[in-house]
N, C-alpha and C positions, 0 to 999 in steps of 0.2 A: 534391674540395675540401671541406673541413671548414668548420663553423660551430665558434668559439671557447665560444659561449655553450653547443652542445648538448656540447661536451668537458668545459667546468666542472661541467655543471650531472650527467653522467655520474661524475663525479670526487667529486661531493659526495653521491652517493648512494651512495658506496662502490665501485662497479664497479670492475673491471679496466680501465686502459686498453691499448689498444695501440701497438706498435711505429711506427703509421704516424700514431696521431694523438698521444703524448709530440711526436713527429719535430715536428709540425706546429706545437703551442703553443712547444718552445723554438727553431724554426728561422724561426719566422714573429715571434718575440718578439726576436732579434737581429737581423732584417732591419728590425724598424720595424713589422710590416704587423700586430700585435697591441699594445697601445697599455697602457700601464704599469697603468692601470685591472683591464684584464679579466686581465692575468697577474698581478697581486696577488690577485683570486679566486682564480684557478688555484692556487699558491700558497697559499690562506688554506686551499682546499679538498685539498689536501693534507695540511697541515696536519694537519685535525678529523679526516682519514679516511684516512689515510697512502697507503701502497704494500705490497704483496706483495715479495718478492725478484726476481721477474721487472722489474716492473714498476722497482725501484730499479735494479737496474741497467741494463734501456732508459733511464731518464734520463738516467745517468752516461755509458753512451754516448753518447748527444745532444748532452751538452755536452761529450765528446772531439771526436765529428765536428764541431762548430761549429767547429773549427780547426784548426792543425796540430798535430804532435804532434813530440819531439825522440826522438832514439836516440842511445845512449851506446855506444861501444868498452864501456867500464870496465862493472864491475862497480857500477853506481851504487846510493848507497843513501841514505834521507833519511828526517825526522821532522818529524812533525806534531803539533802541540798544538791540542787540542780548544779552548784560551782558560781561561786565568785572570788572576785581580789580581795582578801585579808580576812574570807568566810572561816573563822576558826570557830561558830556555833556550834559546833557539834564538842567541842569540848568540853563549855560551862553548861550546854544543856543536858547531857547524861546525865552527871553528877547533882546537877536540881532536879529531875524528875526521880532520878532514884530517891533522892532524899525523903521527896514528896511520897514513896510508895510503890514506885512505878520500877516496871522489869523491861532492861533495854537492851535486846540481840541485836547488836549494830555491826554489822559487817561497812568499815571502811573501805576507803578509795586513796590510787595517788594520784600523785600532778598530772592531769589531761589538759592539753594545750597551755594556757595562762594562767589558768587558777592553778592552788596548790591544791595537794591530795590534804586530810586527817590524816591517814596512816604516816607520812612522812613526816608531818607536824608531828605526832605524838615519838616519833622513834628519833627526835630529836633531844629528849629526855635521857637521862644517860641511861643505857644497860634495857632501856624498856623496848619488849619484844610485843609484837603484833601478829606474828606468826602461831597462834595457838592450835592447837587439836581442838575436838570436840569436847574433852572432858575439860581441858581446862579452859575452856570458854564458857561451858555450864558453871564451873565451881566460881571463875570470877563472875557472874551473874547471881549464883544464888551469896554471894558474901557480902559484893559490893552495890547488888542493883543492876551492874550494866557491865558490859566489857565492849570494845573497841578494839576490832580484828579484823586481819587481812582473809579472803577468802581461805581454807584447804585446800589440797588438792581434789580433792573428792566433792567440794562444791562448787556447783556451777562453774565447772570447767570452760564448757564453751564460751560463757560469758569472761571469764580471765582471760583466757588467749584471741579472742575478739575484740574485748574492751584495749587491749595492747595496738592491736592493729589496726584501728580505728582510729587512733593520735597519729599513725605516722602514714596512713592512705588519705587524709582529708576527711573523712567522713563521718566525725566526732558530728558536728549538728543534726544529722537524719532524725528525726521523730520515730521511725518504729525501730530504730537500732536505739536510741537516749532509754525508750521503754521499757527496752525488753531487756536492759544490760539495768537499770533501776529496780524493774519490778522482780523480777526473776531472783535478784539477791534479796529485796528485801521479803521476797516470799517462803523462800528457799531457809533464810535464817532464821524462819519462825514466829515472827510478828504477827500478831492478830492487828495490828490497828498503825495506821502510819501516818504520820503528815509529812507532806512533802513541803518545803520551803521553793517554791520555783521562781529564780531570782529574772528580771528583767534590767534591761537597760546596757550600756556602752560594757560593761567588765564581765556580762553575763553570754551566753551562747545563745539566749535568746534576747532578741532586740527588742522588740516591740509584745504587748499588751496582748496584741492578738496574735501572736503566732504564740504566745507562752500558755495564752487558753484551749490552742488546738493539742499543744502536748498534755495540761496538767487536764484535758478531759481524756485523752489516751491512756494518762494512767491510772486515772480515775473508775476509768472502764473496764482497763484488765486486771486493777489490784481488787475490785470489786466481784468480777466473774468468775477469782480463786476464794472468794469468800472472806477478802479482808475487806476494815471499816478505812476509808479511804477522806482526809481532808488536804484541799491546799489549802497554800497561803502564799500569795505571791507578792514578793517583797521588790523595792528599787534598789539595782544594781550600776547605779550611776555616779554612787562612791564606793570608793574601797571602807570597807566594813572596819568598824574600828580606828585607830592611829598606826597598828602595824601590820607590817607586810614581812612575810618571812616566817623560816619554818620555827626555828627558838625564840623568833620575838612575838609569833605568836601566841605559844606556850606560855613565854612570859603575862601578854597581855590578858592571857585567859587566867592564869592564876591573880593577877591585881585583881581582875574583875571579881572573883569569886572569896578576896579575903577585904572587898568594899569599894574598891576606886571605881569613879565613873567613868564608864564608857556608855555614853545613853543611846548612842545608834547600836552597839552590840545589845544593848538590855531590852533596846525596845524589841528586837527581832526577837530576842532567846525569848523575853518574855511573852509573848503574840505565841511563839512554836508550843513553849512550855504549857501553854492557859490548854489547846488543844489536843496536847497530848492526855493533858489531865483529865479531861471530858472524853474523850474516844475509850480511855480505857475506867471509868467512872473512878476516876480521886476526886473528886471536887463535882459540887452540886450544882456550879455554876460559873461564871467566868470572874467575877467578884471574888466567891472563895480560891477558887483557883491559883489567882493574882497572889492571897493572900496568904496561899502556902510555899509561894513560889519563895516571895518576899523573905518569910519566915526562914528559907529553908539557905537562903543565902547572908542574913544578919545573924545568923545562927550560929553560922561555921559549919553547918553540918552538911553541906553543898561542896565543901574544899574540905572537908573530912571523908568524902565517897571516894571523890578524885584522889585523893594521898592513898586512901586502900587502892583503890585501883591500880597507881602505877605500880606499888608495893606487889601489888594479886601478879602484875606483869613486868614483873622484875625491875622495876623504872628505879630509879634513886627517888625517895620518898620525899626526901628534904626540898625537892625543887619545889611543893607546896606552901612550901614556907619561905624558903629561899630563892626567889625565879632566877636571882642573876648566877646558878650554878648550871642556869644554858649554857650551849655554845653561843658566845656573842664574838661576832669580829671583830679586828683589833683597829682598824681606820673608821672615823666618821666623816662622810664630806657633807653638810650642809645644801641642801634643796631648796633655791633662792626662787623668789616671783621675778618671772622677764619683765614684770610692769606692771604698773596701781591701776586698780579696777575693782571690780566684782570678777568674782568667778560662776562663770553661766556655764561651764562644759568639765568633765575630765573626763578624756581617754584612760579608763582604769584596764582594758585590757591592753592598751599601751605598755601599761605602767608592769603591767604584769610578765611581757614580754621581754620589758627591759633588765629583769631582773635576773631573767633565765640568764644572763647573759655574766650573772655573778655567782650562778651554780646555785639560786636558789630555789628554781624549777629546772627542769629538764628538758634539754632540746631531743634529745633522742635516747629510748627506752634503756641505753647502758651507763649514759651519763652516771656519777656521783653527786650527792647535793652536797653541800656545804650548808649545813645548818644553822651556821652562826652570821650568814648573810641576809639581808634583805633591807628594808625602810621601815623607819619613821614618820609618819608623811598625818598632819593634821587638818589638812585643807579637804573643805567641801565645800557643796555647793550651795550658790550665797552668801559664801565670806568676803568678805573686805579685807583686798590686800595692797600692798605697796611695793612696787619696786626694789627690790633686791630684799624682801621682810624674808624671814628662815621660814619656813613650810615646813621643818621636817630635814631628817640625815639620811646617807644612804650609810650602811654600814657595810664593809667589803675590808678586803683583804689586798689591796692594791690601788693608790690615789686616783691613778689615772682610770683604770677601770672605774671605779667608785664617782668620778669625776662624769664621764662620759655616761653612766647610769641617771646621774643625780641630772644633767643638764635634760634629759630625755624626759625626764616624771615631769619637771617643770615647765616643759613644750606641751606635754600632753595635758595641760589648763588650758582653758577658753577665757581669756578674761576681755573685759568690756567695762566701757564705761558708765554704763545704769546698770541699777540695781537690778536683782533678780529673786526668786524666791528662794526657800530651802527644800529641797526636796522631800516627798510624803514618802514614809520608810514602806511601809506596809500598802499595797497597791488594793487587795481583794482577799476576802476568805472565803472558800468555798465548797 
């Protein structure tokens, strides 16, 4: 039997740990018999003093064995976002990969720190549940292609009640905790093949280029040593993804997208993720056809005909496919003005992302309620040309002055200047 305290206090001087005492802090930390206190150390002490390769993926097993795990007949294959502001890709890209062919166990996330969760987004939809069982998460996979669910209780436990306590200890950034709380679910749900979108820049939890390569080779490493086909794609994170922010206005922005309106920063990413998934799990002979089923599967209507079955498979009101404004939208807009004419060389989009929490459309601490009909409109990126008091963008809220104080916030988090600047390259590396 292990002492908790002699594991942390090993863990914080750097040491190796082992196989049997990882086992101990996350198997004794799901059971109850180590007390949310002393595994926040653990955790903090991870953190400062990380993990070895060994060492991350004993984790990641730990939080496989904490539950069961699924098998798929199919050829399963799925994608993960490392988290960005207004990243609502995981919504139009299920429903085009299915359409293309493709079988998607995607066990969602919520809001950690700035960014928003999928799961919150999609439960913004009226009546639509995310809490499924096992069979009916098989049944809306084998009807619809895909389904989009919050873990079971029976899966990957440790990693639920870790991933919680990891937003409110500080220790959301760590690399072999990001790992093993990504790979572990997406191992666990049955995916033979996965690409990871690992976002970089100011809205992302990874800042720079090279520390995003030190993680997507960590997961690369250990989704590969359980026997999955493993690609990234690391995309810029230095605008909010899209025009909206917010959990219904991104539901909304993800259904314009998929019955034709452009959003080319959303397409370019879905489409980059989509081209990869289709290769990993062999739809497409090459990145050319690929494209062109992608294309096909979204002029089609048959990409916003997956998604209508789907919300329908999970009880959603079906009609929001066709009809997005039957979100919740809030009833005040205030206008997001330019402090000044320039170019815009910078956004603070985890700024922008925190400024929101602050309208309940993220969450500051794990019992909060969100208000789903909050969030922005916000069209500025970077490299535009603006002017002194030009509209950016609304903030939408349920209160002026709150809404007021929000919207002046997004507008501070611009850099603007007076020479021009470039536009930013979406898509960083494929790898």
């Amino acid at each position: 039997m292990y002492n908790p305290v002699e594991i942390i206090i090993k863990k914080r001087a750097g040491q190796e740990l082992s196989e049997s005492e990882i086992n101990f802090m996350v198997g004794g930390y799901v059971q109850g018999k180590i007390p949310d206190y002393q595994m926040s150390s653990f955790l903090m002490a991870i953190f400062f003093r990380g993990m070895n390769d060994a060492e991350t993926f004993l984790l990641t097993k730990s939080y496989i064995d904490s539950g069961k795990k699924l098998e798929f007949a199919e050829n399963t294959v799925d994608k993960h976002s490392t988290g960005g502001v207004g990243d609502k890709v995981s919504i139009v890209l299920a429903p085009i990969v299915a359409a293309c062919g493709g079988k998607i166990p995607m066990l969602g996330g919520r809001g950690l720190g700035h960014t928003g969760g999928t799961l919150d987004k999609l439960e913004s939809i009226p009546n639509l549940r995310t809490d499924l069982d096992e069979a009916q998460f098989r049944k809306t996979i084998a009807a619809c292609g895909f389904s989009i669910a919050s873990q079971t209780q029976d899966m990957v436990p440790a990693d639920k009640k870790i991933y919680a306590l990891r937003d409110v200890s500080g220790t959301v950034e760590s690399l072999p905790l990001i790992t093993a709380s990504i790979m572990s679910k997406k191992i666990a749900e049955g995916a033979k093949n996965l690409v990871i979108d690992l976002k970089v820049g100011s809205g992302a939890f990874m800042k720079n280029i090279e520390d995003a390569r030190k993680l997507g080779r960590n997961l690369k490493k250990v989704g590969e040593t359980f026997g999955q086909k493993v690609k990234i794609v690391y995309t810029d994170m230095n605008n909010p993804i899209g025009t909206h922010i917010g959990n219904g206005l991104e539901i909304k922005e993800c259904v314009e997208y998929l019955q034709g309106a452009s959003y080319p920063d959303l397409h370019e990413i879905t489409k980059t993720l989509a081209t990869q998934m289709l290769l990993l799990c062999d739809l497409a002979k090459d990145e050319h056809d690929a494209q062109q089923k992608i294309q096909k599967a979204i002029k089609s209507g048959k990409a916003l005909e997956h998604l209508r079955q789907f919300i329908k498979l999970q009880n959603g009101n079906e009609k929001v496919a066709d009809e997005p404004n039957l979100l919740p939208q809030a009833k005040i807009q205030v206008p997001i003005l330019a402090t000044k004419s320039g170019y815009i060389h910078a956004i603070d989009s985890q700024a922008i992302g925190y400024a929101l929490i602050e309208l309940k459309a993220g969450r500051q601490k794990l019992t909060d309620l969100l208000d789903y009909g909050t969030g922005a409109k916000f069209t500025a990126k970077i490299g535009d040309e603006v002017s002194k008091n030009q509209e950016l963008g609304a903030v939408y809220c349920q209160n002026q002055n709150d809404g007021k104080i929000v919207a002046e916030k997004i507008a501070k988090s611009l850099q603007i200047q007076t020479d021009k600047t470039a536009k930013r390259q979406l898509i960083l590396a494929v790898e």
